[in-house]
C-alpha positions in Angstrom: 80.9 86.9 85.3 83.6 84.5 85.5 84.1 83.3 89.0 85.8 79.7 89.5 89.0 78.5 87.5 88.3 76.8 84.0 90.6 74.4 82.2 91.0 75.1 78.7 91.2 71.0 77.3 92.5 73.0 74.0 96.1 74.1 75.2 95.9 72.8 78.9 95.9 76.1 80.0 94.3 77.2 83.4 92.0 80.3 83.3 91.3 82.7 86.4 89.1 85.8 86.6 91.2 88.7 87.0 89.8 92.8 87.7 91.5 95.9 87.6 90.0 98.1 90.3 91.3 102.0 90.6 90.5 102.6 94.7 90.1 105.8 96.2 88.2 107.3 93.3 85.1 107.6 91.7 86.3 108.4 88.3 88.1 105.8 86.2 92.0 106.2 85.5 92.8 107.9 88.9 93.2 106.9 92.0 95.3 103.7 92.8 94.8 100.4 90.6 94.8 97.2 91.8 94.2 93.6 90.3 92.0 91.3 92.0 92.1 87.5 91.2 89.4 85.7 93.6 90.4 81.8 93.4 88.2 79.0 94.4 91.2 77.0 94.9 94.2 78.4 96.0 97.9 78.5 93.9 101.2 78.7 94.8 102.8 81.4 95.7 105.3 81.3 93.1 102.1 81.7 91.2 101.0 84.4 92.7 104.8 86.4 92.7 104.3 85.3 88.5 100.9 87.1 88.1 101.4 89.7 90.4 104.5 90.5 88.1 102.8 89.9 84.9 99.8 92.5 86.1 103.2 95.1 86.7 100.6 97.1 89.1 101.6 98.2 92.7 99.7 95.2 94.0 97.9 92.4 92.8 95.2 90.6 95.9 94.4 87.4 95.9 91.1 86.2 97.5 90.4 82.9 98.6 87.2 81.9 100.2 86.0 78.8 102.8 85.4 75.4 101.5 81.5 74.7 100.7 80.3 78.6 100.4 80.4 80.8 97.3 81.8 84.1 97.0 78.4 85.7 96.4 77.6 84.7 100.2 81.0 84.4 102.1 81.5 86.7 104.9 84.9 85.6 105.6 87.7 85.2 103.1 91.4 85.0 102.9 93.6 87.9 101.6 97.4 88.6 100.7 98.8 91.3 98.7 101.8 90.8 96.0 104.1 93.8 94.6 105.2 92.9 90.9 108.5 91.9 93.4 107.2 90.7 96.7 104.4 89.7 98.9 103.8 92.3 101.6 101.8 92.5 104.8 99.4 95.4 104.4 97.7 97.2 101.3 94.6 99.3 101.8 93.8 100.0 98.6 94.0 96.4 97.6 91.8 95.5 100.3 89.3 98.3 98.9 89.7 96.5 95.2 88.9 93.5 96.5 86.0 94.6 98.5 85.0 96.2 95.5 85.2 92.8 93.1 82.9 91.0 96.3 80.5 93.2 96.5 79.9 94.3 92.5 80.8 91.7 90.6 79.3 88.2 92.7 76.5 90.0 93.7 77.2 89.7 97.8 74.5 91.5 99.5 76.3 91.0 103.0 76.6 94.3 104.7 80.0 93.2 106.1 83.5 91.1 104.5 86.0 89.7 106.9 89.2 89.3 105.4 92.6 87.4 106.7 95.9 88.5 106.3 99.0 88.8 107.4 98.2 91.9 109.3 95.6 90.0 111.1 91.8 89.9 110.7 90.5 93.3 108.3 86.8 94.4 107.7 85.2 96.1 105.1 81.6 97.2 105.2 79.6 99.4 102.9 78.5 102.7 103.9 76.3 104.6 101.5 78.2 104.7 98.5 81.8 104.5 100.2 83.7 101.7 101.4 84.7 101.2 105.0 88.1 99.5 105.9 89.0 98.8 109.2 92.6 98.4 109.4 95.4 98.4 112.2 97.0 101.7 113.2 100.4 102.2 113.1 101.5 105.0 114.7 105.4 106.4 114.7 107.8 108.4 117.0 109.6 111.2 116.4 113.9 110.4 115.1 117.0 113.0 114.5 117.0 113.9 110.7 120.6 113.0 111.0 119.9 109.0 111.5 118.1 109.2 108.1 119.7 112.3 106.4 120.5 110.5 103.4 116.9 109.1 102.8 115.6 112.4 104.1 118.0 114.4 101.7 117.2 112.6 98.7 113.3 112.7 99.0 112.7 116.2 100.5 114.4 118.1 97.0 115.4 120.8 99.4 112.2 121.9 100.7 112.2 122.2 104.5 111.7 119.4 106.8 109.9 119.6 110.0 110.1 116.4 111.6 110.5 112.9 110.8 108.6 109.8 112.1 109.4 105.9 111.8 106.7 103.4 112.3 109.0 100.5 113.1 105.4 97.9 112.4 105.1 99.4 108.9 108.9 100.0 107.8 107.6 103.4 106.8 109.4 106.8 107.5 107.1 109.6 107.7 109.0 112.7 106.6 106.7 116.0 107.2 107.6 119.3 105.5 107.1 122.6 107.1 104.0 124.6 106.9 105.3 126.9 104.4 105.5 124.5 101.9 103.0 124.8 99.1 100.9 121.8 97.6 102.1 122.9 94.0 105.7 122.3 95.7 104.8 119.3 97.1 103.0 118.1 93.4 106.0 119.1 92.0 108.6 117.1 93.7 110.8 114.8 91.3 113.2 112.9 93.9 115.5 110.8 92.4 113.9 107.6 93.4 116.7 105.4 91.9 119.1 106.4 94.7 116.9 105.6 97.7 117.3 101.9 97.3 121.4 102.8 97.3 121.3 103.6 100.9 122.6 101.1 103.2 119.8 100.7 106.0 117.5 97.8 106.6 114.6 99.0 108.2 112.9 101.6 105.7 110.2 100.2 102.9 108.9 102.9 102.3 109.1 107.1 102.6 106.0 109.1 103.3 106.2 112.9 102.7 103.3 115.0 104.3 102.3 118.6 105.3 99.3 119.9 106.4 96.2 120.8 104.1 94.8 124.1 103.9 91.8 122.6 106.6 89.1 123.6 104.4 89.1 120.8 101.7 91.9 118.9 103.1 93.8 118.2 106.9 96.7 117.0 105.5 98.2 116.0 102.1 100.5 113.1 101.3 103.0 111.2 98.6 104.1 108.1 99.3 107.5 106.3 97.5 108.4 102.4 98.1 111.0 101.1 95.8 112.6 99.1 98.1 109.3 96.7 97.4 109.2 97.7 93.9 106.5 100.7 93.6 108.3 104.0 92.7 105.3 106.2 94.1 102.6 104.3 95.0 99.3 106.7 93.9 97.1 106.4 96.8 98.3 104.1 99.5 95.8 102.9 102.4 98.2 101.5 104.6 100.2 104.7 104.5 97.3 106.0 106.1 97.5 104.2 109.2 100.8 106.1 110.1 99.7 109.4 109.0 95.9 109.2 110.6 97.3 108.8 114.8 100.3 111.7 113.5 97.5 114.4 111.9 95.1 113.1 114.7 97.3 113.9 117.6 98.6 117.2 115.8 95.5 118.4 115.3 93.4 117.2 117.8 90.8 115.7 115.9 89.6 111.8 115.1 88.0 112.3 111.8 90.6 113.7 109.1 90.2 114.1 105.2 93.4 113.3 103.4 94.7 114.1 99.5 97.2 111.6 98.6 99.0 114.4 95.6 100.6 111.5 93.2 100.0 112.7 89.5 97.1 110.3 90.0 96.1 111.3 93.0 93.3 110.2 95.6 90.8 111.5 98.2 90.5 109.4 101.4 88.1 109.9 104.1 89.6 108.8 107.7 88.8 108.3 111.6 90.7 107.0 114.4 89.2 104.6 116.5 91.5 103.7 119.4 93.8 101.4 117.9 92.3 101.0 114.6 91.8 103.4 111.5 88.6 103.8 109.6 89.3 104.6 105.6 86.4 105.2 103.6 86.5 105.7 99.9 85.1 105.0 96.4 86.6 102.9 93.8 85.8 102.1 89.9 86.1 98.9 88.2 87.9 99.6 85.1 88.6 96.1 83.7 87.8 92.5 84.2 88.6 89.5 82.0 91.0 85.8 82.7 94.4 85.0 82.8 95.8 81.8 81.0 98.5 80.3 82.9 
């Protein structure tokens, strides 16, 4: 495996080992993919926007690791997360990819990885088979539909709406439809994503739309659109998750939820709140790996 940058004396090019990771799944070509792209020296972040772009995947995470250790023993490593248009502060599932990369493909035994982002310090531990991400929770309060009706409009397709949430920390407006509302309706749902961008606000980056599970399989299910960062639906989104845990928990009344994130793609996610932190546990596949020349 190919783990430090090589320079290619042919064509002066620069080489760096890059993965394709589909998290929240144990079966390849589901879930949500993400690149990985662990450097032993950092790059730019004009770089990173470049490759990020060039992967044209929700997000791209870039690991970097402390001077004089490897990455097969580091416990502690940097993190940050690029869109194929911007860099932004949280991804879950990007965090599980690069977990992944660590722990499979450098052969680090360490029980735990501490990672550092812009979200603050993020752990990720194996647990059996599964995953474990510690990540902030982000919980939202309740807002009139009418101070979002447009967003609300566009993204609900006329199904009912129960209430709608805004976690100010996250940008992200939960919008929950009512109980009667099938999954096959909520699977179903084609909103014209082109249009949410069109409406003048500057506080949403994303829409969540939720309603509860049948409690047998599933507490709640989920979609998730963000193309004000440049991800029309996201498949299965972690940070998502850290709104919709503390609502489902309080609603509820239970800490440990199961969640179905319905994209066409779609994803299982196993969660718990933990005061003011949110557990996600999950599987994820490695599907590619190979360089980029830059």
């Amino acid at each position: 495996v190919l783990l430090c940058a090589e320079s290619t004396s042919s064509s002066n090019m620069t080489s760096l080992p890059i993965w394709t990771v589909d998290a929240f799944t144990s079966s390849p070509f589901s879930g949500n993919p993400a690149a990985v792209c662990l450097l032993e020296d950092d790059i730019s972040d004009v770089l990173k926007q470049r490759i990020a772009a060039e992967m044209n995947i929700s997000e791209t995470a870039f690991v970097t690791k402390e001077k004089e250790t490897s990455f097969k023993s580091a416990t502690k490593f940097g993190l940050r997360w690029f869109t194929p248009t911007t860099e932004v502060p949280l991804c879950g599932h990007a965090t599980l990819a690069a977990a992944t990369v660590i722990f499979r493909e450098t052969d680090n035994l360490n029980h735990l990885l501490t990672f550092s982002t812009l979200s603050g310090e993020l752990t990720a531990e194996r647990e059996g088979t599964l995953i474990v991400l510690d990540l902030p929770c982000n919980p939202g309060s309740s807002l009139e539909f009418q101070g979002r009706r447009e967003i609300v409009d566009i993204i609900s397709c006329g199904l009912p709406v129960k209430e709608c949430v805004m976690s100010t920390n996250t940008g992200k407006l939960l919008v929950r439809l009512e109980d009667s509302v099938s999954r096959e309706e909520l699977e179903k749902m084609v909103p014209n994503i082109e249009k949410l961008p069109q409406v003048q606000q500057n506080t949403v980056r994303g829409v969540i739309v939720t309603m509860s599970g049948d409690g047998a399989e599933y507490d709640f299910l989920s979609r998730y659109f963000a193309p004000w960062v440049g991800i029309k639906e996201d498949p299965v989104t972690g940070s998502a998750h850290t709104v919709l845990t503390p609502y489902w928990a309080k609603i509820l009344k239970k800490d440990s939820l199961r969640g179905r994130q319905c994209s066409p793609r779609g994803g299982d996610l196993q969660l718990r709140l933990a005061e003011d932190r949110v557990r996600v546990a999950g599987n994820s596949t490695i599907v590619l790996s190979g360089i980029i020349r830059m």
